[in-house]
C-alpha positions in Angstrom: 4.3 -35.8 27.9 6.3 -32.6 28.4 8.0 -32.8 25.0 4.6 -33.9 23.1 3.2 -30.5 24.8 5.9 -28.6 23.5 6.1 -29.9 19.7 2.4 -29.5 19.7 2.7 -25.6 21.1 5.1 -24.9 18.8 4.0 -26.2 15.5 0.8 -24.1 16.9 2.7 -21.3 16.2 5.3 -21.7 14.0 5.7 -20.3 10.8 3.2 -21.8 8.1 5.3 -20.9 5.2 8.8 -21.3 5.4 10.0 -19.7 2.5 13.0 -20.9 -0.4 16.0 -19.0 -0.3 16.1 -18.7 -4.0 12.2 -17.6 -3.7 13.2 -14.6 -0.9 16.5 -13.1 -3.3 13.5 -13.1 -6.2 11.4 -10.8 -4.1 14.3 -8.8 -2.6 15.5 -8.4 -6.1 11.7 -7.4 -7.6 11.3 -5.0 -5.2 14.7 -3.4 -5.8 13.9 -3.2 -9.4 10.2 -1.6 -8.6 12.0 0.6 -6.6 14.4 1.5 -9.2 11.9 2.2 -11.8 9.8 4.5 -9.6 13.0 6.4 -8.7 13.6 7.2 -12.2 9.9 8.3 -12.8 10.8 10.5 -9.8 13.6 12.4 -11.3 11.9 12.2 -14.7 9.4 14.2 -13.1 11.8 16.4 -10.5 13.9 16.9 -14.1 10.6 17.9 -16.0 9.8 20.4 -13.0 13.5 22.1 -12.6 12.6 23.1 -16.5 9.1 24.0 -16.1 10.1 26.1 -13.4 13.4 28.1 -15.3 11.0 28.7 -18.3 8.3 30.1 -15.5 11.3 32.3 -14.2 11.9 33.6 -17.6 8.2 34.2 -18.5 8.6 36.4 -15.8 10.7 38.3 -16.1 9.8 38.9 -19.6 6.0 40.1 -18.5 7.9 42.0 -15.9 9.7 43.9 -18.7 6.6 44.2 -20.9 3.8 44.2 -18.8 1.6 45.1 -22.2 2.3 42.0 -23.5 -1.0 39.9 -23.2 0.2 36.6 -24.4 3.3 36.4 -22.3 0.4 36.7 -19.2 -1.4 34.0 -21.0 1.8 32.1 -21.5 2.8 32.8 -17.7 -0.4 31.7 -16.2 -0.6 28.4 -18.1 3.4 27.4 -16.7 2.7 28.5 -13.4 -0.8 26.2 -13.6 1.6 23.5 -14.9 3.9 23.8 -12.4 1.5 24.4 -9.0 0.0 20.8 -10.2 3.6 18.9 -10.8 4.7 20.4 -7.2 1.4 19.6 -5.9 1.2 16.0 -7.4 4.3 15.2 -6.3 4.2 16.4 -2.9 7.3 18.7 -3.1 5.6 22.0 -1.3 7.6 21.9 1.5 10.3 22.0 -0.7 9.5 25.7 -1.8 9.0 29.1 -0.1 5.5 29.6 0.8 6.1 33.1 -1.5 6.8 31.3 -4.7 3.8 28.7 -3.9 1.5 31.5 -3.4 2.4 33.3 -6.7 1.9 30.0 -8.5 -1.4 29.6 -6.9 -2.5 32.9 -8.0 -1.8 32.7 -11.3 -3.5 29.0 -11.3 -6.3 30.6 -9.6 -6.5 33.2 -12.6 -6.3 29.7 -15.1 -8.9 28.2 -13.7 -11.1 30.9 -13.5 -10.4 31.9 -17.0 -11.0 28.7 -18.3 -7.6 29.1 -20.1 -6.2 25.0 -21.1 -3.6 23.0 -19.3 -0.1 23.8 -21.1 
């Protein structure tokens, strides 16, 4: 009686699906793969960033040195627009001093309000 009560408790609760060994290395190896390919998007992205944000540096620094130069402000507040989003996107913020975020977000601010197009 005791062991009847014991195989029926535990196939109560045992596993419904036991799964094939070759099935689990299929869906350890998928995943691995998923995880590969969004790793790559990642530094796709990180990569397309790091140059969005040396050609902001050097729009800079140009304006800085010509500060009558209308279209390098244009050109200045579209990158930094481009580059708030990626950071923002991405979730990278904390990544950044809070100054350099707050410059970007002023010269989005100014893009937005402008109505000047996404770069």
């Amino acid at each position: 009686m005791f062991f009847i009560l014991t195989f029926s408790i535990s196939t109560l609760f045992a596993d419904p699906y036991v799964a094939n060994p070759e099935t689990l290395e299929e869906n350890a190896l998928s995943s691995l793969d998923n995880l590969i390919d969004i790793s790559r998007k990642n530094l796709e992205n990180q990569s397309k960033l790091r140059e969005d944000i040396l050609r902001y540096k050097q729009l800079q620094q140009n304006y800085l040195q010509n500060t009558d130069e209308i279209v390098l402000l244009y050109r200045l507040i579209k990158i930094a627009d481009r580059v708030l989003t990626n950071i923002n996107d991405n979730h990278l913020a904390d990544l950044f001093e809070r100054e350099f975020i707050k410059d970007l977000t002023t010269l989005s601010n100014i893009a937005k309000k402008r109505g000047i197009p996404k770069a």
